[in-house]
C-alpha angles and dihedrals in degrees: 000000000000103000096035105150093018114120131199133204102209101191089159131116139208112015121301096064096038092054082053094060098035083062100062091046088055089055081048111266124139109249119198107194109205112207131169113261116266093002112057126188124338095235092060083074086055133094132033102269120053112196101254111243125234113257094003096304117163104230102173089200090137109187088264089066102034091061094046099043115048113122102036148092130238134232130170115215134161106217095179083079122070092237085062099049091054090055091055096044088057092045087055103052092062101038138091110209129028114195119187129152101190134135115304117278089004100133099042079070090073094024087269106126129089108282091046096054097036093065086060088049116007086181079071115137095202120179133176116189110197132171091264113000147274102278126038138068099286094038088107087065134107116234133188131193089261092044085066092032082076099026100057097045103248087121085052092066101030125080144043117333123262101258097045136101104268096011118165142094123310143188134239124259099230123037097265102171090055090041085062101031083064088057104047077046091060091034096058091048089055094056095040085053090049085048089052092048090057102037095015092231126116129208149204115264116192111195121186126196090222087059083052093048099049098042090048089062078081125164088008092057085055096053089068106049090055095052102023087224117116102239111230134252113265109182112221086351114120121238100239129039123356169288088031108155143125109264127207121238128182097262108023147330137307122180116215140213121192100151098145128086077227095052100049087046094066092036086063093046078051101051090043099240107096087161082082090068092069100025102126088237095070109011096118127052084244100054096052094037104046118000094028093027105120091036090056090043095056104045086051081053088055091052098040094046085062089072144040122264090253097046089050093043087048092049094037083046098046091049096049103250114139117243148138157197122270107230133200114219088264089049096057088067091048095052108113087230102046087054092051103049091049096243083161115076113190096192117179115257103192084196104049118086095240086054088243146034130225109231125171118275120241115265075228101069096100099062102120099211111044114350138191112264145186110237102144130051110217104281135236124262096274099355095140100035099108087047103049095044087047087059091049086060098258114150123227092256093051093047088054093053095056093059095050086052092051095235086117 
């Protein structure tokens, strides 16, 4: 595994910052989630489906928690005691990497910010990860994915067009900012342990979700700052050649990509009516993806609502234009390709009533050398905090005392 002896100190809550350090425990490290005793983490209360506990065990693993948390441990520890602070401070003199997204300047209140703990290990990797960064006039603020999701811009340029019925901003489904924001999380420590391992220093990293929004705008955002013009909403249209649309079968849904000149060539061979290819209408990647865009829609729809689903995905496959199927949730696990490449990780949970739980399998996982692996289903709040004191060289009995004095 990559990470193998690298430990991690996850003192984050809710879900950018975890996927950042589950990360991390998929690539091998050893992850310790702090969580406060008898609550946990915030994000365990999210999301609508919650993993049923054996014997009526209430496991308080929701969905938001189950995709963030695999490959840790848990252990509950109240750092606003002295007793808790000492513990950390253990923990932090032996560990590679710290990751916490609280308030700014939180932790300096109890010596566990970045200069404090860098004079106990000055080899410490320590990232907070906050709505808008450390340093600024709005870095005091809370700050949640949909809040960027506005902010950025990314609702600017997602939703129905102006003009048609319903038109306006919208948000994405997932959450997306904080999705990313757990990526460029894991991203960053990655480079800061590759920068240790050739000076032998570490450093402090400070990640902010409204960096994340604006720079996954992407492409669009470019745009304009070349031109200077905002480019418009378009629905399911894609953002660079077209037509790129969702067409409407029979029975059910394809989405198209004709982008090419190319492309479009043979779909109008396809649809029998290669006059379309020079019609003036649509004769440049800019005139059937933005100006044109809804007339030559609509006259592809007409030609796509005469056949099945399967019938248009097999034409639009033999003659080489990209295009596929629209699933339902259901339907993803059903999709030849998501079964093949294992998307679906069924991962043993001794604590779940199934005896396990399915959670979705790393896009890393297909690394040959050292991917990324499920070893750990999301843990309990607590479950390993016996274990990892005992590590640390805490006897049973103090381990004991320290429960009766709520610092774990």
């Amino acid at each position: 595994m990559a990470l193998a002896g690298i430990r991690v100190i996850d003192m984050s809550r809710v879900f950018a910052a975890p996927i950042g350090a589950q990360i991390l425990g998929d690539l091998g490290a050893d992850v310790i989630k702090v969580e406060r005793p008898g609550v946990g983490d915030d994000g365990r209360g999210y999301g609508t489906a919650w993993v049923e506990g054996k014997d009526g065990l209430e496991t308080r693993q929701s969905s938001f928690f189950t995709v963030s948390n695999r490959n840790k441990r848990s252990l509950t520890l109240n750092h606003s005691k002295p007793e808790g602070q000492e513990i950390l401070r253990k923990l932090a003199a032996e560990a590679d990497v710290l990751i916490e997204n609280y308030k700014v300047g939180d932790l300096k209140r109890f010596g566990l910010d970045y200069d404090s703990l860098k004079a106990i290990n000055p080899r410490l990797i320590y990232c907070s990860v906050t709505g808008y960064g450390q340093t600024g006039p709005m870095a005091a603020l809370p700050g949640y994915d949909g809040l960027f999701q506005a902010t950025g811009g990314m609702m600017a340029v997602t939703g129905i067009p102006d003009g048609q019925p319903g038109a306006g901003p919208l948000k994405a489904g997932p959450s997306l900012v904080d999705f990313i924001t757990g990526h460029n999380t894991a991203l960053a420590i990655l480079g800061a342990l590759m920068h240790r391992h050739a000076t032998g220093e570490g450093q402090y990293i400070d990640i902010a979700l409204l960096d994340t929004s604006v720079a996954m705008v992407s492409h669009i955002m470019q745009d304009y700052l070349i031109s200077g013009v905002a480019p418009p909403r378009l629905g399911n249209g894609g953002n660079g050649g077209g037509p790129a649309d969702l067409i409407h079968c029979k029975d059910g849904i394809i989405y198209l990509t004709a982008g090419t000149d190319e492309h479009y060539r043979r779909l109008t061979v396809l649809m029998e009516q290669p006059e379309l290819f020079t019609d003036e209408r649509f004769d440049s990647n800019f005139k059937r993806g933005k100006t044109n865009r809804a007339e030559l829609m609509d006259i592809i729809n007409a030609w796509s609502g005469r056949f099945t689903e399967a019938e248009v995905q097999a034409m639009l496959d033999g003659v080489g234009i990209p295009a596929a199927k629209y699933n339902e949730l259901p339907e993803v696990w059903e999709y030849p390709q998501v079964q093949y490449r294992g998307l679906k990780a069924r991962t043993p949970h001794p604590h779940a009533a199934a005896g396990h739980v399915d959670l979705i399998q790393s896009p890393l996982a297909q690394m040959s050398a050292s991917p990324a692996t499920i070893r750990r289903a999301p843990p309990l709040i607590g479950e390993h905090t016996d274990e990892i004191l005992a590590e640390l060289g805490y006897s049973a009995e103090a381990i004991a005392a320290l429960r009766e004095a709520k610092a774990v």
